[in-house]
C-alpha positions as CSV (number, residue, x, y, z in Angstrom):
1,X,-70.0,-88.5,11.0
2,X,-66.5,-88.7,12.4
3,X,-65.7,-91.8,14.2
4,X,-64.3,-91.4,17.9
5,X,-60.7,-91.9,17.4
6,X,-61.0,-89.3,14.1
7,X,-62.7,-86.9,16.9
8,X,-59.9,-87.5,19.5
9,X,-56.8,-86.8,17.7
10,X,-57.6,-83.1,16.9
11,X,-58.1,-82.8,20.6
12,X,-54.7,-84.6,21.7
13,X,-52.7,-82.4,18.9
14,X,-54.2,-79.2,20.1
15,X,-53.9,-79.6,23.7
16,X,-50.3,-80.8,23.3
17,X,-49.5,-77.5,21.2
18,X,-50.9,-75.9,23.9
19,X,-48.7,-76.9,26.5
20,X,-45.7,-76.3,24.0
21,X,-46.7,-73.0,23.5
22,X,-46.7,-72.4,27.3
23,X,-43.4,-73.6,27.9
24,X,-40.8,-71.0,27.6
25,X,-38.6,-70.9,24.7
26,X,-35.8,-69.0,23.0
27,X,-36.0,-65.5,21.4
28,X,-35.4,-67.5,18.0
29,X,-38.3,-69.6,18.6
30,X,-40.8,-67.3,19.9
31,X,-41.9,-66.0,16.5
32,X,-42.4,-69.7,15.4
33,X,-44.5,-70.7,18.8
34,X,-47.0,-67.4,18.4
35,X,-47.6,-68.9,14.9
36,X,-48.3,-72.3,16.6
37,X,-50.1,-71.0,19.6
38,X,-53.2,-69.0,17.2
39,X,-53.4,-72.6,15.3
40,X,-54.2,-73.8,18.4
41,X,-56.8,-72.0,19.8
42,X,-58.5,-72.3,16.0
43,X,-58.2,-76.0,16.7
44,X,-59.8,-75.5,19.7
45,X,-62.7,-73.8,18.6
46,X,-62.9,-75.9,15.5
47,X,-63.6,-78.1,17.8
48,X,-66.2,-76.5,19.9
49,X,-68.1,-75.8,16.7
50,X,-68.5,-79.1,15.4
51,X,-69.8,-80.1,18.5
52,X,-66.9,-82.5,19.5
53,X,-66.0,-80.1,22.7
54,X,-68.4,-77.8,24.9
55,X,-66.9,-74.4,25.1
56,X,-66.6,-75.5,29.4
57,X,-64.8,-78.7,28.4
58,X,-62.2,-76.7,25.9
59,X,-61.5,-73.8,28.4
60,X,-61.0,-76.5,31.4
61,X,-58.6,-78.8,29.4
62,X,-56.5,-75.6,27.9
63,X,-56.1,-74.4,31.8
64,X,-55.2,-77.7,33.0
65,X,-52.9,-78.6,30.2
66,X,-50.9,-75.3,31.1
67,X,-50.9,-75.6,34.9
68,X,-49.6,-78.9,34.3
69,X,-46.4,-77.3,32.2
70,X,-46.2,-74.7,34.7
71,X,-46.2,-76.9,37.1
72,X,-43.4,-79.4,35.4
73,X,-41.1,-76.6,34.7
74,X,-41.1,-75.3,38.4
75,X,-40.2,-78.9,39.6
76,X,-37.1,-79.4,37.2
77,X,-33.7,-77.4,38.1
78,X,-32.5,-77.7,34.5
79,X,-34.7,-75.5,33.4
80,X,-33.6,-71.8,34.6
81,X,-36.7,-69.5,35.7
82,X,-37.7,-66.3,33.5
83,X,-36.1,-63.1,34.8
84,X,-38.0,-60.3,33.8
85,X,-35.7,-56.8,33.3
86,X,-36.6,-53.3,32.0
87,X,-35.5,-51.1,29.3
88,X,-33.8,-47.7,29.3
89,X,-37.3,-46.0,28.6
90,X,-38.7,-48.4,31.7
91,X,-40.7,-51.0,29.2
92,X,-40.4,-54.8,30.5
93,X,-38.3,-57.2,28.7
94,X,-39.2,-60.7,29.1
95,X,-36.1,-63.5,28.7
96,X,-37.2,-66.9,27.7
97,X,-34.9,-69.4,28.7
98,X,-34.1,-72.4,26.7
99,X,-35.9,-75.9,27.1
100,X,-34.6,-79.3,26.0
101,X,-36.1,-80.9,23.2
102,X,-35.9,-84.2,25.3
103,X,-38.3,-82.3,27.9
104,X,-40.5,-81.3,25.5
105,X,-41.0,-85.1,23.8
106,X,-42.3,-86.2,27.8
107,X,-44.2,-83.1,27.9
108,X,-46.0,-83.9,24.7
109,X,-46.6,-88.5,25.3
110,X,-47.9,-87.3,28.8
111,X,-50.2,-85.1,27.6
112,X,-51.2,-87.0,25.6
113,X,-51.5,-90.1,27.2
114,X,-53.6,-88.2,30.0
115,X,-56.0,-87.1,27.6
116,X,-56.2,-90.1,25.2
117,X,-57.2,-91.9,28.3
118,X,-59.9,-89.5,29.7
119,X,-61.4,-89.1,25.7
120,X,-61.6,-93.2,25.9
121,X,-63.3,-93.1,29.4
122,X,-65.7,-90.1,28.4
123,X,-66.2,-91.5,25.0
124,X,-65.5,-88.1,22.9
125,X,-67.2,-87.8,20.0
126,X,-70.1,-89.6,20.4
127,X,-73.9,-88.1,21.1
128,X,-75.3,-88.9,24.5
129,X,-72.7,-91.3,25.2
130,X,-72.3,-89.9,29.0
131,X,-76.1,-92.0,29.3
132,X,-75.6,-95.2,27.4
133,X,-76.1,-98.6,29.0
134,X,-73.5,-99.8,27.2
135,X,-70.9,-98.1,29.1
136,X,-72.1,-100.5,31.7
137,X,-72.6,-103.6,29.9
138,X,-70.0,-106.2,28.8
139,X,-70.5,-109.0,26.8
140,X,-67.7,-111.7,25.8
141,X,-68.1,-115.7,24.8
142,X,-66.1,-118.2,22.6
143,X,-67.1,-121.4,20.4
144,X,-65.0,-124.5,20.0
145,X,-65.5,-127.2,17.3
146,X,-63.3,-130.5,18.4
147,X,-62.6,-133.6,17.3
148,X,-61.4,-135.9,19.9
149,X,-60.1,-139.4,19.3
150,X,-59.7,-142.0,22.4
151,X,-57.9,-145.0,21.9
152,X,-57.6,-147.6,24.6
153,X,-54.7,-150.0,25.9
154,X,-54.7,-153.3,24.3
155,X,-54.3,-154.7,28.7
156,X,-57.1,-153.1,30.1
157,X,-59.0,-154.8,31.9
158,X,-62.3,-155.2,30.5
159,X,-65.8,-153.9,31.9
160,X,-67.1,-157.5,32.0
161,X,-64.7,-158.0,34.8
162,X,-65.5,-155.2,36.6
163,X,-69.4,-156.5,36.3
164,X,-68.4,-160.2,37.2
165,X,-66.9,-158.7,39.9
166,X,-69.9,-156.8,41.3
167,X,-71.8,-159.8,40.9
168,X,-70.1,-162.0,42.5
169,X,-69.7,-159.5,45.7
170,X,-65.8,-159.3,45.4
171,X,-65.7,-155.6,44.5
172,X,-66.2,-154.4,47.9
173,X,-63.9,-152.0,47.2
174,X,-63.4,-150.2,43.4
175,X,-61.7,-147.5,41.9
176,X,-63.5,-147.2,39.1
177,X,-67.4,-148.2,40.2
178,X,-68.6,-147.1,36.9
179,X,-66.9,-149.8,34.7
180,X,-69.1,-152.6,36.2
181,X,-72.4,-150.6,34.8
182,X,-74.8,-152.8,32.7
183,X,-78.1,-153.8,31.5
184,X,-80.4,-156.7,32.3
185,X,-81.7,-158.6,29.4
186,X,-84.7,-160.2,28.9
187,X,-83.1,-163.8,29.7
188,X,-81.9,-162.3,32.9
189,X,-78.3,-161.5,31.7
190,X,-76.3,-158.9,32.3
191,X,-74.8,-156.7,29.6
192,X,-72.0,-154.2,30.4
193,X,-72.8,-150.5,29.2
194,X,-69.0,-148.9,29.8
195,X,-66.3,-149.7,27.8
196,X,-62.3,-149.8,29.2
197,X,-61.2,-151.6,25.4
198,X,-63.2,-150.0,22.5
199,X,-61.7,-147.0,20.7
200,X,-63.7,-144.3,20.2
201,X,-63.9,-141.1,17.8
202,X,-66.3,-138.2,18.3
203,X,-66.9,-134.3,17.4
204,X,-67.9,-132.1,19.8
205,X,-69.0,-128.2,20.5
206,X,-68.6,-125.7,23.4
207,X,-69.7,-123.0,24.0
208,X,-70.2,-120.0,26.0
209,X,-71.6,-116.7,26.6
210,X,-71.0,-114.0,28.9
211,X,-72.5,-110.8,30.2
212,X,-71.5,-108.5,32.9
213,X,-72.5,-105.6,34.1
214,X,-71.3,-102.6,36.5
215,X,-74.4,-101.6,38.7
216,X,-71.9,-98.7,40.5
217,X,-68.0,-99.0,41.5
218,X,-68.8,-100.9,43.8
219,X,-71.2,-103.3,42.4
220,X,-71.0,-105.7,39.7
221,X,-72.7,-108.5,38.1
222,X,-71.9,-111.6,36.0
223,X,-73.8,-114.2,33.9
224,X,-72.9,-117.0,32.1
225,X,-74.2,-119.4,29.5
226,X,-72.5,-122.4,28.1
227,X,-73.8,-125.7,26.7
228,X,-73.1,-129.2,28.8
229,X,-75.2,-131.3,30.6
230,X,-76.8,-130.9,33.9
231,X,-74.9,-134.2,35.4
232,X,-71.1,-133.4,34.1
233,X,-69.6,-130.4,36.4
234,X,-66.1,-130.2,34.9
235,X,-67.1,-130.4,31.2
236,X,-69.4,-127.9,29.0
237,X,-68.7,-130.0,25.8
238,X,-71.5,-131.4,23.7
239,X,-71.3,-134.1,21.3
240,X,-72.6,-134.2,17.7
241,X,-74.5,-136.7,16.2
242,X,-78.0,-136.8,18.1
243,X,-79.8,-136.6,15.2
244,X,-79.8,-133.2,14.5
245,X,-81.8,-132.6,18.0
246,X,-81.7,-129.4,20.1
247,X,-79.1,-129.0,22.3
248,X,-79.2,-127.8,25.8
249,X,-78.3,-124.7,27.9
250,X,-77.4,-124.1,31.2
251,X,-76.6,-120.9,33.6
252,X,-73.0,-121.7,34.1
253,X,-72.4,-118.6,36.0
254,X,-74.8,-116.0,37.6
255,X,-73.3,-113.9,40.6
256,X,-72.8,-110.2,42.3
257,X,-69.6,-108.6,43.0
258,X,-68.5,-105.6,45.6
259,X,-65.5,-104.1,45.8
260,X,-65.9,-101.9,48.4
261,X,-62.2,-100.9,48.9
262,X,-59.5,-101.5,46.3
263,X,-58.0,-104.1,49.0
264,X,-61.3,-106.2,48.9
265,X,-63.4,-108.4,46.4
266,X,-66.2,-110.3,47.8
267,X,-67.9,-112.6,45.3
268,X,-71.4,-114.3,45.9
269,X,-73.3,-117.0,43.7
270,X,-72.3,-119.4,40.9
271,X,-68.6,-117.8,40.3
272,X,-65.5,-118.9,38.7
273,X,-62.6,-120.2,40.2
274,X,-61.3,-118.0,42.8
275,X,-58.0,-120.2,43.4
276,X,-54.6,-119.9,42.0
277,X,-54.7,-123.6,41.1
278,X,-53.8,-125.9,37.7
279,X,-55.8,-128.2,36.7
280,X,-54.7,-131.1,38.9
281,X,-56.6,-130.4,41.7
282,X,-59.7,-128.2,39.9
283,X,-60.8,-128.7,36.5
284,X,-61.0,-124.9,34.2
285,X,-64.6,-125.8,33.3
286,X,-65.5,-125.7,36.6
287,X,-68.1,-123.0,38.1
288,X,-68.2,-122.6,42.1
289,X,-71.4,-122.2,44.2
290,X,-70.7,-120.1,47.2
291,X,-69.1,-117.2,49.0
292,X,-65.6,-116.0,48.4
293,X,-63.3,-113.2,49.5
294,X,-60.1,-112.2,48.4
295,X,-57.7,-109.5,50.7
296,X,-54.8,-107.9,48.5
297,X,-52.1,-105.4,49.5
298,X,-50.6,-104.0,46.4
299,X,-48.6,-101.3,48.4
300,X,-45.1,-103.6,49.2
301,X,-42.0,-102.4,48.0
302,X,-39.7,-104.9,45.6
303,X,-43.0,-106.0,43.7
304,X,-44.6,-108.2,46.0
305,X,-48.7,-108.0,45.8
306,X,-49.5,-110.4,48.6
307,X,-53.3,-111.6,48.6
308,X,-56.1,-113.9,51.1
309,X,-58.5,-116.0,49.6
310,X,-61.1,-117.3,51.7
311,X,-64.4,-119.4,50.4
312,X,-67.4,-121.3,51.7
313,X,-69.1,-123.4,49.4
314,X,-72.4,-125.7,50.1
315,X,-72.6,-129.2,48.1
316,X,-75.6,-130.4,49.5
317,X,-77.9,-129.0,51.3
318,X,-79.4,-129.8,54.8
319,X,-82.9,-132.1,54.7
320,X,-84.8,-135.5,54.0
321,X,-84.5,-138.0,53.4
322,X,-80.7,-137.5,52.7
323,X,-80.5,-135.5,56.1
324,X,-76.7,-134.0,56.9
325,X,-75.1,-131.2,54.6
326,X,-72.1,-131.6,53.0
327,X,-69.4,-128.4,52.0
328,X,-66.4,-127.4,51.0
329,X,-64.3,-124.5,53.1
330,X,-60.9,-123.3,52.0
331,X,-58.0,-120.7,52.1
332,X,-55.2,-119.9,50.0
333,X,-52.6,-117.3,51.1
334,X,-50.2,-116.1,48.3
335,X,-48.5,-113.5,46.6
336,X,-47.1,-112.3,43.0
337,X,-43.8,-111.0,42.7
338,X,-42.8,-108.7,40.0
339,X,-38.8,-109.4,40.2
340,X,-38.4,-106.8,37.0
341,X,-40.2,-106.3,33.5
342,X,-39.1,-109.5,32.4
343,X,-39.6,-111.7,35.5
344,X,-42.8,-112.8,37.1
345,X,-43.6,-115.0,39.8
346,X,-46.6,-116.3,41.7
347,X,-47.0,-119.1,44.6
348,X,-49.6,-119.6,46.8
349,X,-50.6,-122.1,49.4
350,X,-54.2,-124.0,50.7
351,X,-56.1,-125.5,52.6
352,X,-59.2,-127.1,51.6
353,X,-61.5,-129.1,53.8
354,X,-64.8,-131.3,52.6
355,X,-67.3,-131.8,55.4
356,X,-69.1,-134.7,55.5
357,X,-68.6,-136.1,52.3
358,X,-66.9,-139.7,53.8
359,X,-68.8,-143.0,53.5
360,X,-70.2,-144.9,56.4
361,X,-71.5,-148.4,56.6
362,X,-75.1,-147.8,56.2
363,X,-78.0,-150.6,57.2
364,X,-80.7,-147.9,57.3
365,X,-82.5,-149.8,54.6
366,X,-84.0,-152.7,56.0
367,X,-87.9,-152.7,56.3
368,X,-89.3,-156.5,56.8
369,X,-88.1,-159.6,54.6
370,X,-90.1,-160.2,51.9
371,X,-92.0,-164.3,51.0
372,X,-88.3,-164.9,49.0
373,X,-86.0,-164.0,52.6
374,X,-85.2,-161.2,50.7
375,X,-85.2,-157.5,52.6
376,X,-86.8,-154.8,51.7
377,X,-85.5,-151.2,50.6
378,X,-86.9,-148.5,52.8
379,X,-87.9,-145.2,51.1
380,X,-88.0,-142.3,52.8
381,X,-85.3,-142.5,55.5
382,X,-81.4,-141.9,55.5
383,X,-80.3,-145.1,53.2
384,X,-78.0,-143.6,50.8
385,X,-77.2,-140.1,52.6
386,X,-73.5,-141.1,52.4
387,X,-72.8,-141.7,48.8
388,X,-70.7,-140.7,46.5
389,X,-72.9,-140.1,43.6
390,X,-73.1,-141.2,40.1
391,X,-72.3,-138.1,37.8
392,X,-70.2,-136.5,40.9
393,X,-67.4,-139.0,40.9
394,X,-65.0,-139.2,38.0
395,X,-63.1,-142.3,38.8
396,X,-59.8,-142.8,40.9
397,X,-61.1,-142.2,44.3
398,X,-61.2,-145.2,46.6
399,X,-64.7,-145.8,47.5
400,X,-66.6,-148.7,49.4
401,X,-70.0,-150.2,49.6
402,X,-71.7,-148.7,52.4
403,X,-74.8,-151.3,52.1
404,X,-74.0,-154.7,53.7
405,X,-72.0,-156.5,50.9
406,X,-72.9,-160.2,52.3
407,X,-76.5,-161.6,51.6
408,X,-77.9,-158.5,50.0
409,X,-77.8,-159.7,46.1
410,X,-80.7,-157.7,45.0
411,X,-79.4,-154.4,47.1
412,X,-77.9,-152.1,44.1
413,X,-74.3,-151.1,45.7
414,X,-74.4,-147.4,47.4
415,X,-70.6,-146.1,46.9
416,X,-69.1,-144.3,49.4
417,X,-65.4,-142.4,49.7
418,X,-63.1,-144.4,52.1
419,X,-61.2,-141.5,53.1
420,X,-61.7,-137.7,54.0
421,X,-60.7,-135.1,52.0
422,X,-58.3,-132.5,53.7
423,X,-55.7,-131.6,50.7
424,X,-52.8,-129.3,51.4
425,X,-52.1,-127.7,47.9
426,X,-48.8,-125.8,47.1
427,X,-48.5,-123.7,43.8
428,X,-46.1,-121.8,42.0
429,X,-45.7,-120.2,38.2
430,X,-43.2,-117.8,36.5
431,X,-43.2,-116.2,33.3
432,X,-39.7,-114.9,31.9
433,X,-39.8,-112.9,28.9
434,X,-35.6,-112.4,28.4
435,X,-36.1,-115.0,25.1
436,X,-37.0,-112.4,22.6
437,X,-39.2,-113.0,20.2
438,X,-40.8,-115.7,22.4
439,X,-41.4,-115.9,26.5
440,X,-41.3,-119.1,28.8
441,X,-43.9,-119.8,31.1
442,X,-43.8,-122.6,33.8
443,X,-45.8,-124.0,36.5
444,X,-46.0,-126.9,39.2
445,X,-48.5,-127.9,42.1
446,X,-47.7,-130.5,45.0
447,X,-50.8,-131.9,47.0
448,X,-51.0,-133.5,49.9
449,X,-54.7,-135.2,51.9
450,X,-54.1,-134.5,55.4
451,X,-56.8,-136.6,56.0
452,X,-55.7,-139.9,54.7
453,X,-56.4,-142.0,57.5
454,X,-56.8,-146.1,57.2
455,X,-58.0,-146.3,60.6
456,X,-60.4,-143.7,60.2
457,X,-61.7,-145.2,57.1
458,X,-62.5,-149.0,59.4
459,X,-64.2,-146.8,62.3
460,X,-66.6,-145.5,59.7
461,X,-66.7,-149.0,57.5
462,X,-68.5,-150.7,60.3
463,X,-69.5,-154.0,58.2
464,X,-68.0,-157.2,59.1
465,X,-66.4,-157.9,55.8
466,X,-64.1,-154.8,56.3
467,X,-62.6,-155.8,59.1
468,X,-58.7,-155.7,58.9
469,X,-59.1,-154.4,55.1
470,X,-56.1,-151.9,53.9
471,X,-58.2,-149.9,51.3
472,X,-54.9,-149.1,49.5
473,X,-54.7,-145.8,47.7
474,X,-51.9,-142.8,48.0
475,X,-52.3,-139.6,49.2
476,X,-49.9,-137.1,47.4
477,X,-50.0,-135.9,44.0
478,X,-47.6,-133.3,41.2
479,X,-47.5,-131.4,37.8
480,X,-45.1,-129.6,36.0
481,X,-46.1,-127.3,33.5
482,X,-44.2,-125.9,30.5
483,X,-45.5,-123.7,28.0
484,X,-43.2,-121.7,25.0
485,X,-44.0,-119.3,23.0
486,X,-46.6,-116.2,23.4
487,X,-48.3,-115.5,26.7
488,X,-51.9,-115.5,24.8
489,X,-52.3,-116.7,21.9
490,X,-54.6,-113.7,20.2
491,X,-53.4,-112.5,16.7
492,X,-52.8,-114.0,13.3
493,X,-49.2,-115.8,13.8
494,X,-49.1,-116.0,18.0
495,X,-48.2,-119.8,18.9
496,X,-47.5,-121.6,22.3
497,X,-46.6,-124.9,23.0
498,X,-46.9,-126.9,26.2
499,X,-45.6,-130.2,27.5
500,X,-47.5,-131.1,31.0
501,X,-46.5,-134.1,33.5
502,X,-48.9,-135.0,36.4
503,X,-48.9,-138.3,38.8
504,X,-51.4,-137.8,41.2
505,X,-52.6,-140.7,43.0
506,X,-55.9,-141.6,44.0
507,X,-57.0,-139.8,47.2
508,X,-54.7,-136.7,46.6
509,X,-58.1,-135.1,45.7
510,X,-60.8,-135.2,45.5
511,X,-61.9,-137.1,41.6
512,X,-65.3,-135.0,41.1
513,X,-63.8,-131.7,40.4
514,X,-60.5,-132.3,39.3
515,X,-59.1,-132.5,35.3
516,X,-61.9,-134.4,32.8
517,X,-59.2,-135.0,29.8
518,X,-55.7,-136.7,30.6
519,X,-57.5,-140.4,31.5
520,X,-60.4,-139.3,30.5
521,X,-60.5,-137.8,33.9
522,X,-60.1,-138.3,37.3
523,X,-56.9,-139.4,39.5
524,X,-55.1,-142.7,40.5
525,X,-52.6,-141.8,37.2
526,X,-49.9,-140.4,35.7
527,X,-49.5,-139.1,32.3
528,X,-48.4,-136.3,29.9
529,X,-49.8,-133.9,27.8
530,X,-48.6,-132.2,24.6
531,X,-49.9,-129.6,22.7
532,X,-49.7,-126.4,20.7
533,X,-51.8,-123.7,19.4
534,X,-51.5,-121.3,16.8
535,X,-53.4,-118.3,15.5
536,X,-55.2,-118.1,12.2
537,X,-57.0,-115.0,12.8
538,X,-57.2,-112.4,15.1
539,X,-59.2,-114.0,18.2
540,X,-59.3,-117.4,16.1
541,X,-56.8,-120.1,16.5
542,X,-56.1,-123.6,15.8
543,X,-55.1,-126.0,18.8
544,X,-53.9,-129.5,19.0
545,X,-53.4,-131.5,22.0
546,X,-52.2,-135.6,22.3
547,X,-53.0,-136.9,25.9
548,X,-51.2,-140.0,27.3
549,X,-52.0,-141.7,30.9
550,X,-52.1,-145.0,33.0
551,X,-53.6,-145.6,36.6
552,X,-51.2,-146.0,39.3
553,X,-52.6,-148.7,41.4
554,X,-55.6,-151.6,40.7
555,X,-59.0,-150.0,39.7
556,X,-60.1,-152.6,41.1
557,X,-59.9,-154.3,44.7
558,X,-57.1,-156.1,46.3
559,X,-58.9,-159.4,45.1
560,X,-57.0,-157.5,41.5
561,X,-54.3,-156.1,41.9
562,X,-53.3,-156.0,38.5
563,X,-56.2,-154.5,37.1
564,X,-55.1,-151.4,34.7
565,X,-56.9,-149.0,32.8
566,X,-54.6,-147.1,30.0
567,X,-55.9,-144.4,27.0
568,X,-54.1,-141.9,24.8
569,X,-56.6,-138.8,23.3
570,X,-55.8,-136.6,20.2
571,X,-58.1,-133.4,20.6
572,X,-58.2,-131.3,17.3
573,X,-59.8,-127.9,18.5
574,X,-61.0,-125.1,16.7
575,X,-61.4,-121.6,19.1
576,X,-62.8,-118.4,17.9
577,X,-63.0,-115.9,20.6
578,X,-65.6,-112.6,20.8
């Protein structure tokens, strides 16, 4: 059986003759286009026989291929009209007038083009394809293999201070909560479970699978698998060496979209970013949960395709015992701008809010003293509604203990954020592609938390012990992008390097959703990234990225100052695409 492409191009050369041999010619020439004109219409009904063409699709094509020339010819001056005289015995004589070979080339790559598309769309060639699902159906994924090698600063502050510090109640305020995680022996001890000093070398997998499917024009649907965990948001990776168990996974993506106009895109569900954003302020990995909208007008002159974004997006819903919702809202107003072939630009600027996602001094947790003077935790009420949980934090973040920090040994510290989150983001990217054989792609972001209020944080940290306490922090945060080389990386012998900058400080943004791999995540640093991939195969490539960073201000509390955390990763990634 012929393939589709083998069916198509009889098709393409015959309808193309056809519209030459409609297009007036020379004396000369006619007796050379009659000859071309009866191949033709044997193509044709070659064609029709084998069952590649209907008769009705062969007559309809041949009809609009030469209204098309007629139509061409009547629109161009050049070409001077037919002028039909008579002989001396009163026969017609018909004058063909001369047309350019240069007009007969865009005559025949239109054509062609035109048809080549509607053949692809209509899927020529094959039986009963006008019915097939997979007309309808998409499916896509990739798999990494990575080895990833974190070494840590011979200063850092070790994770036995961070626990002596919790101990001792002098970590009222932390950075980093996580490093002061331990264990209590049977002696009573405690036994740090992080680590801030010992290197460490692992190989990991990702991967992901993806489905979607177009119900009608207007109406589509998406699915995505990928493996993770069901605690780490901005990472899909798995690590080897669990002795040889199962791994797991999740739904990373499952939503609907309608495009009911061509100016409109409404997305509902678990979908993927709908921000033009870097990775700064939200991490690639990360899926949204939500509503989101997006407004384009693609009608400007000068290149300019202006677009809306607007989303809402629940993070916890509304109920006990952990009564009060939290969510994020946002909106991003932008626009690309095609300067030429060769120049592209894109900016865009937004606004994103988080509501009710602050800490508060909490005492909701007090039920009777027990025979050691001792109180005791109440379950089922509001203690804890205002945390900021283990596995949605990263680390940077300035957060607080919203329990009573005096008196309350046995009360396992409840962290909370010490600010709002109101960040104003500003982002911009260009591609040039003047540098033949290779094109130059840049990018930056500037954020700003509007919210960053000390005053605020003291009328929410009611406890005693933070009274007239500067929580410390900084509000503002950059990158700087470069990357060299080919825009995608897709065939055998594509490469792109990139060099990356970012210093964003710790309540810029918000820590949960942001990057998970310069600093092993998080904010409160600055750092750089370096990397470059390079094709093996088609859809295959090799990738190799070194990772440097450093926190900006203490980890810690004001009680130290000093205390640094530092780590430089070497990620070793294999990608094959599908």
């Amino acid at each position: 059986m012929k393939s589709i492409l083998t069916a198509q191009w009889p098709v393409l050369s015959a309808l193309t003759l056809a519209i030459l041999c409609t297009t007036p010619a020379r004396a000369d020439e006619r007796e050379s286009l009659e000859s071309l004109r009866q191949t033709t219409r044997n193509l044709i009904d070659a064609l029709v026989e084998s069952g590649v063409l209907s008769r009705d699709k062969a007559d309809a094509l041949v009809r609009s291929a030469q209204e098309k020339a007629a139509a061409q010819q009547a629109a161009r001056p050049d070409v001077q009209a037919a002028k039909p005289t008579v002989t001396a015995d009163g026969k017609p004589v018909l004058r063909v007038p001369y047309v350019p070979e240069g007009m007969r080339q865009q005559l025949r790559n239109e054509i062609k083009e035109e048809i080549l598309a509607q053949a692809r769309d209509e899927r020529w060639g094959v039986p009963n394809a006008a019915a097939s699902w997979t007309d309808r159906i998409k499916i896509d994924g990739d798999f990494r293999v990575r080895y990833q090698r974190d070494n840590f600063g011979g200063r850092n502050t070790s994770a036995q201070t961070y626990l002596n510090a919790e101990s001792n109640n002098e970590n009222g305020l932390s950075r980093a909560p996580d490093f002061a995680s331990f264990l209590t022996r049977a002696d009573g001890t405690d036994l740090p479970t992080s680590t801030t000093t010992e290197d460490r070398g692992r190989e990991r997998i990702r991967m992901r699978l993806g489905l979607t499917a177009k119900v009608t024009d207007e109406v589509g649907f998406g699915l995505r698998l990928a493996t993770g965990n069901a605690t780490d948001r901005v990472s899909t990776n798995q690590t080897l060496g669990q002795n040889f168990n199962k791994y797991d996974l999740f739904i990373d993506r499952a939503f609907v979209r309608l495009d009911p106009a061509d100016w409109v895109t409404v997305q509902a569900g678990r979908i993927a970013n709908p921000w033009f954003s870097t990775e700064m302020t939200w991490s690639e990995n990360l899926s949204f949960e939500g509503v989101a909208t997006t407004l384009r007008y693609n009608d400007l002159a000068e290149g300019l395709t202006p677009f809306l974004t607007m989303g809402y997006f629940p993070l916890r819903e509304n109920g006990a015992p952990r009564r009060g919702s939290r969510h994020l809202v946002g909106a991003q107003l932008g626009s690309g701008w095609d300067l030429d072939s060769r120049t592209k630009l894109k900016f865009g600027v937004a606004l994103y809010e988080y509501h009710n996602i602050a800490g508060r001094s909490d005492t909701d947790f007090v039920d009777g003293i027990d025979a050691n003077g001792n109180p005791v935790p109440v379950i089922g009420r509001t203690y804890g509604q205002y945390e900021y949980g283990l596995g949605l934090r990263q680390k940077g973040n300035t957060v607080f203990e919203t329990s009573p920090i005096s008196g309350y040994n046995n009360i396992s510290p409840i962290w909370g954020l010490a600010y709002k989150f109101r960040p104003l983001v500003l982002t911009a990217s260009a591609a040039f592609s003047h540098f033949s054989p290779f094109n130059v792609m840049v990018s930056a972001e500037y954020a700003r938390n509007t919210a960053f209020d000390q005053n605020d944080f003291r009328k929410r940290a009611t406890d005693a012990a933070y009274g007239g306490v500067n929580p410390g922090g900084r509000n503002e945060g950059y990158q700087f992008k470069l990357a060299v080389g080919d825009f995608e990386v897709r065939e055998a012998g594509d490469w792109q390097a990139q060099l990356t900058y970012r210093h964003v400080g710790s309540d810029a943004v918000l820590d949960a959703f942001t990057d998970s791999d310069l600093g092993l995540g998080g904010t409160n640093l600055r750092g750089y990234t370096m990397g470059v991939n390079y094709g093996l195969y088609r859809n295959t490539a090799l990738g190799i990225r070194y990772l440097a960073a450093e926190n900006l201000d203490t980890t810690l509390n004001n009680a130290f100052p000093n205390a640094r955390f530092q780590t430089n990763s070497l990620q070793v990634d294999l990608n094959v695409r599908f």
